[in-house]
C-alpha positions in Angstrom: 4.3 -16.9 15.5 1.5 -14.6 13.9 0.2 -11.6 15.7 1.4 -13.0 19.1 4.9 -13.7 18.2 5.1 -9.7 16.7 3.7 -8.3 19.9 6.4 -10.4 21.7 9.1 -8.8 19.3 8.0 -5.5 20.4 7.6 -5.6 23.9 9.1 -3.0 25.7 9.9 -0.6 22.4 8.3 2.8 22.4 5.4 2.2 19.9 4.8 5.8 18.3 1.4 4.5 16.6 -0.4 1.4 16.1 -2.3 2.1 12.7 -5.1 -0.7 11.2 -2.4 -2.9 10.1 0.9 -1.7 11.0 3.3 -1.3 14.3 5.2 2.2 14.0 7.9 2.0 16.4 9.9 5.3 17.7 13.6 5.1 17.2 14.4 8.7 18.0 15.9 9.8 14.2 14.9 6.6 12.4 11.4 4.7 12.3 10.9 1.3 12.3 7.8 0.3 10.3 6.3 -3.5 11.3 3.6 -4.7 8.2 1.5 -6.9 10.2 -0.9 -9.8 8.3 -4.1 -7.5 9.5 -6.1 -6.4 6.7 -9.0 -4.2 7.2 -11.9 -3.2 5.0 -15.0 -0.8 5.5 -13.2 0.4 7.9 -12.8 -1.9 10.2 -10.1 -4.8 10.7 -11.1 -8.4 10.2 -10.6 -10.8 12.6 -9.0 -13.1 10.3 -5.2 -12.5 9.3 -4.3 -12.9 5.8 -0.8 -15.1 6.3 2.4 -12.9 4.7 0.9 -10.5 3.7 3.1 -8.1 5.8 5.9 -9.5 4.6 4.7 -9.1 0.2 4.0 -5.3 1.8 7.4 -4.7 3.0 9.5 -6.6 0.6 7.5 -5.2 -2.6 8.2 -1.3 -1.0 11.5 -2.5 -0.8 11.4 -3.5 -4.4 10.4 -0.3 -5.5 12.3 2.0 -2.7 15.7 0.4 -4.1 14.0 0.5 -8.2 12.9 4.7 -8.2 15.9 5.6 -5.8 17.6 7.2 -8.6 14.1 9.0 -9.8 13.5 10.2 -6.0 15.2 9.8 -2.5 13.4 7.7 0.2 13.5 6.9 3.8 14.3 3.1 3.5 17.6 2.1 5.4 17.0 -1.4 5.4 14.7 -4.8 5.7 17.6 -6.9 7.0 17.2 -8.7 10.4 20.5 -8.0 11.6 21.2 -4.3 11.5 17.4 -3.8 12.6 18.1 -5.9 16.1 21.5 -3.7 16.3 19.0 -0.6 16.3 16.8 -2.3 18.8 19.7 -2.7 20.9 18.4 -6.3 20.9 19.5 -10.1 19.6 18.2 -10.8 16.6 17.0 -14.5 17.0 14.7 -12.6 19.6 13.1 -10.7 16.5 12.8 -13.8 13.9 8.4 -12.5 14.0 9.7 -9.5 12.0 11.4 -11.2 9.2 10.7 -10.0 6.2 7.8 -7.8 7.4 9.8 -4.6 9.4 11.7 -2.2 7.8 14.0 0.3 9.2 13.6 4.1 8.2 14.6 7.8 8.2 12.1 10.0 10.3 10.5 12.0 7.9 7.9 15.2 8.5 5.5 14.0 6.3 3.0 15.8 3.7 -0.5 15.2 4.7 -1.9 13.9 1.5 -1.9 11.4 -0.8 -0.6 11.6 -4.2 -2.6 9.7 -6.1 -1.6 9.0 -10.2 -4.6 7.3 -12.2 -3.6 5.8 -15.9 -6.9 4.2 -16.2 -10.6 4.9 -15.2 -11.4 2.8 -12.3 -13.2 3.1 -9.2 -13.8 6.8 -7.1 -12.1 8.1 -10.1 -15.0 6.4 -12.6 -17.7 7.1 -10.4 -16.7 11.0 -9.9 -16.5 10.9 -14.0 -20.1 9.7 -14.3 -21.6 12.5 -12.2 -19.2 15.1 -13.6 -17.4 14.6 -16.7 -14.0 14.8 -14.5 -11.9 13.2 -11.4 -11.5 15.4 -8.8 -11.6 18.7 -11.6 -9.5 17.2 -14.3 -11.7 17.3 -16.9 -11.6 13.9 -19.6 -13.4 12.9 -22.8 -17.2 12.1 -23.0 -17.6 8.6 -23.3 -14.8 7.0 -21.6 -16.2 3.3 -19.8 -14.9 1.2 -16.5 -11.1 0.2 -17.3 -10.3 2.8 -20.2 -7.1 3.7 -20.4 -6.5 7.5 -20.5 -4.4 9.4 -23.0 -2.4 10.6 -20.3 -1.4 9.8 -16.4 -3.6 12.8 -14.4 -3.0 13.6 -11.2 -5.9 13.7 -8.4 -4.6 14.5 -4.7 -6.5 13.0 -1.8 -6.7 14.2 1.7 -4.4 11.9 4.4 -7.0 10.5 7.0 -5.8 8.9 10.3 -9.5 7.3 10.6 -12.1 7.1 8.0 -11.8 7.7 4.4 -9.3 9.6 2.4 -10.9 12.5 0.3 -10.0 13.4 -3.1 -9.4 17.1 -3.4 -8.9 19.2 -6.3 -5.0 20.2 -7.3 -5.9 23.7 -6.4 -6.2 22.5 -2.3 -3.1 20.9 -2.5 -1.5 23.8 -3.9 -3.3 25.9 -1.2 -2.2 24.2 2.0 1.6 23.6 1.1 2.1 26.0 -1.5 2.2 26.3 -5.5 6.0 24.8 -6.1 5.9 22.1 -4.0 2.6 21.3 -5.3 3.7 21.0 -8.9 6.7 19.1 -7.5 4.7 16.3 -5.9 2.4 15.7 -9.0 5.7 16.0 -11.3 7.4 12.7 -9.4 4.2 11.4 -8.6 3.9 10.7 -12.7 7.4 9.9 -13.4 7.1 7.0 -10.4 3.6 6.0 -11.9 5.4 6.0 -15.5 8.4 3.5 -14.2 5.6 1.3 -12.3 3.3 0.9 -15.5 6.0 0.3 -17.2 8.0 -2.5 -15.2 4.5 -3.8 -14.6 3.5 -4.1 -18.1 6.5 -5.6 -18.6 5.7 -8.4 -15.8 2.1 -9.1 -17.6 0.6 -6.4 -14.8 -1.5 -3.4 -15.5 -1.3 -0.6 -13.2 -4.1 1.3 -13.3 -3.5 3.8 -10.5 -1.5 4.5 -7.6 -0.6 6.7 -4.6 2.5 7.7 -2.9 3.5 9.5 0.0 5.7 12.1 0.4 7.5 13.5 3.3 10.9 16.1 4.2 14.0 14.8 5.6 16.5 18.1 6.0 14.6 20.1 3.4 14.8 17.2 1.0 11.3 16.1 -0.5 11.4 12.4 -0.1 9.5 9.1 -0.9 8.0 8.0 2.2 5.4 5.0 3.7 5.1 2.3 1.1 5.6 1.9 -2.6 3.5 0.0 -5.4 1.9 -2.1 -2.9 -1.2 -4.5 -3.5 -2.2 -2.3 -1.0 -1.6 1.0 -2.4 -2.0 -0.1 -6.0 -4.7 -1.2 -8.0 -2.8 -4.3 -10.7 -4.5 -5.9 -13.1 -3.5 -8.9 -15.7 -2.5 -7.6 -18.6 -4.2 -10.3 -20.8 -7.4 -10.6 -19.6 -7.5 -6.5 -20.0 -6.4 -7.1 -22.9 -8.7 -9.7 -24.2 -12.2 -8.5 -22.6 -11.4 -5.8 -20.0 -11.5 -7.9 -16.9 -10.5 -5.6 -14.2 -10.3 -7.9 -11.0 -7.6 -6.9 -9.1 -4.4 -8.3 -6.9 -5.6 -6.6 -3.7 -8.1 -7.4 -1.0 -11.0 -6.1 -3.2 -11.6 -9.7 -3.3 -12.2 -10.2 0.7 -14.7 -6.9 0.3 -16.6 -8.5 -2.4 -17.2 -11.7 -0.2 -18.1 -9.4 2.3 -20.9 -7.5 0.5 -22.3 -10.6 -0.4 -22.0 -12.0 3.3 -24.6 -9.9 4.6 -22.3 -8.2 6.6 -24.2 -4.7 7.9 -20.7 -2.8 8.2 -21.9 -1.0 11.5 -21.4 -4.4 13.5 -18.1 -6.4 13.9 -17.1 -8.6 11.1 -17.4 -12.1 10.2 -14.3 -14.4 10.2 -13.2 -15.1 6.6 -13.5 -18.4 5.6 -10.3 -20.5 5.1 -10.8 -21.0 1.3 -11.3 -16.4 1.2 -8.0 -16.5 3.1 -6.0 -18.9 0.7 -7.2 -17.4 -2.6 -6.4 -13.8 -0.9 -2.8 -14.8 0.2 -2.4 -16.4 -3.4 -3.2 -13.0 -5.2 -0.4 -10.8 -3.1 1.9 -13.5 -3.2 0.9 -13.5 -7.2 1.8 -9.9 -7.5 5.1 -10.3 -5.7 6.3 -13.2 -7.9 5.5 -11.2 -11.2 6.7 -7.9 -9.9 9.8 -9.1 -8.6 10.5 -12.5 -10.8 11.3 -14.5 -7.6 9.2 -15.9 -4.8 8.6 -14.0 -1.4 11.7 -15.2 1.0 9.3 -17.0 3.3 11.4 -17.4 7.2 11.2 -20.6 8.9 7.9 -22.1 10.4 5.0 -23.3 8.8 3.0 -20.5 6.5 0.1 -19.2 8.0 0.8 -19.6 11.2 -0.9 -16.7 12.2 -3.4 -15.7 15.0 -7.0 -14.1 15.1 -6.9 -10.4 15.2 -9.4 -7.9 17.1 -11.4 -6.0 15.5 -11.3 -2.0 14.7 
């Protein structure tokens, strides 16, 4: 099926958005949300799928939408097959592409910006704390190295960008632009969630070292919203090899940019195709978090894995 089979699906359904790696479809009151197996870096999306990986995005969201509902409502209705072709007003062995990978949702007006928790100094976050002592104007300790944990969770907002990169903004611009109690709202649930994450993680043999949610209003009600403790939205590590001699690599596709920067890639041009041993260690490490997130395997549907199709790129 792959990329093909998906656009087949969904042919003929008022698409709201087609974002870098996801299908949003228009359902009037109710979204319905497609993960493809696209992945994009730098900006740009790679012309090689990364096989399930849609389907680890929606089912770990699902994980965690049905695992923090009673911290914060969300806009999940369902992942099943059946009552989403009953919404599509279609049959659903026409729809067997979006197993697993589409998830039906409340229509939300939703907050433009990311609400980012960090429980350990990594990336932006350690590079803004080099040149000034803080991430995005919360000020830490002197001293603090790549992978530290901090004493606290801190809260550092970030700018939602349809194209480009997100910006990290100081609490005081959040605050600004949708006011002073629903600021302190969003960074309030924002650490609880990142609290029951680490913690569940931790459990799993996982470090989660930060995270971002979104946030949107359904009737007045503040609501959890887009995905939830993603690979993609999520930076994991093992817990041992922290542990043991603060290895930091992560369950996410910071592997596919690393072979990227040492491709020779120039970023300005389209990319290269991964190679098929890049793919199969990439699918491995979503499929990895899954397993120890959730304790079971990713419900994989009928078909060979993997049989997906090249994608364009950008």
């Amino acid at each position: 099926m792959g990329a093909a089979g998906i656009a087949e699906a969904l042919r003929g359904l008022p698409l709201l958005r087609r974002g870098k790696v996801r299908e949003l479809v228009d359902l009037g009151e109710r979204l319905l949300l497609v993960a493809t197996d696209r992945l994009s870096a730098f900006d740009w999306v790679l012309p090689t799928p990364i096989p399930d990986r849609g389907r680890v995005l929606t089912q770990l969201s699902r994980f965690w939408f049905e695992r923090t509902r009673a911290l914060v409502p969300n806009h999940m209705i369902t992942t099943e097959l059946e009552p989403i072709a009953a919404a599509l007003g279609r049959p659903a062995a026409a729809l067997g592409a979006l197993e697993g990978r589409a998830m039906l949702v409340r229509r939300a007006a939703r907050i433009d910006f990311e609400c980012v928790v960090r429980g350990y100094l990594a990336g932006s976050g350690y590079r803004d704390y080099r040149q000034t002592g803080a991430v995005c104007g919360v000020e830490l300790p002197s001293g603090l190295e790549p992978g530290d944990r901090l004493a606290e969770p801190i809260f550092t907002p970030a700018t939602k960008a349809e194209t480009g990169h997100d910006e990290n903004v100081p609490f005081a611009a959040l605050a600004s632009a949708v006011g002073a109690e629903t600021a302190e709202r969003l960074r309030a649930i924002s650490i609880l969630l990142y609290r029951e994450l680490h913690a569940h993680a931790l459990e799993r043999g996982l470090i989660l070292a930060d995270t971002k949610f979104e946030f949107g209003r359904i009737d007045g009600e503040l609501v959890l919203i887009d995905e939830a403790g993603t690979p993609d939205s999520s930076r994991y590590w093992d817990r041992a090899a922290w542990e043991e001699r603060r290895c930091m690599d992560s369950f996410d596709k910071q592997f596919v940019r690393d072979w990227l920067e040492a491709s020779g890639w120039d970023k300005s041009s389209p990319p290269p195709a991964l190679p098929p041993e890049i793919v199969a260690q990439t699918r491995e490490r979503y499929l990895e978090a899954f397993r120890r997130l959730t304790g079971s395997e990713l419900p994989l549907p009928a078909g060979p894995a993997g049989a997906g199709e090249q994608e364009p790129a950008r």
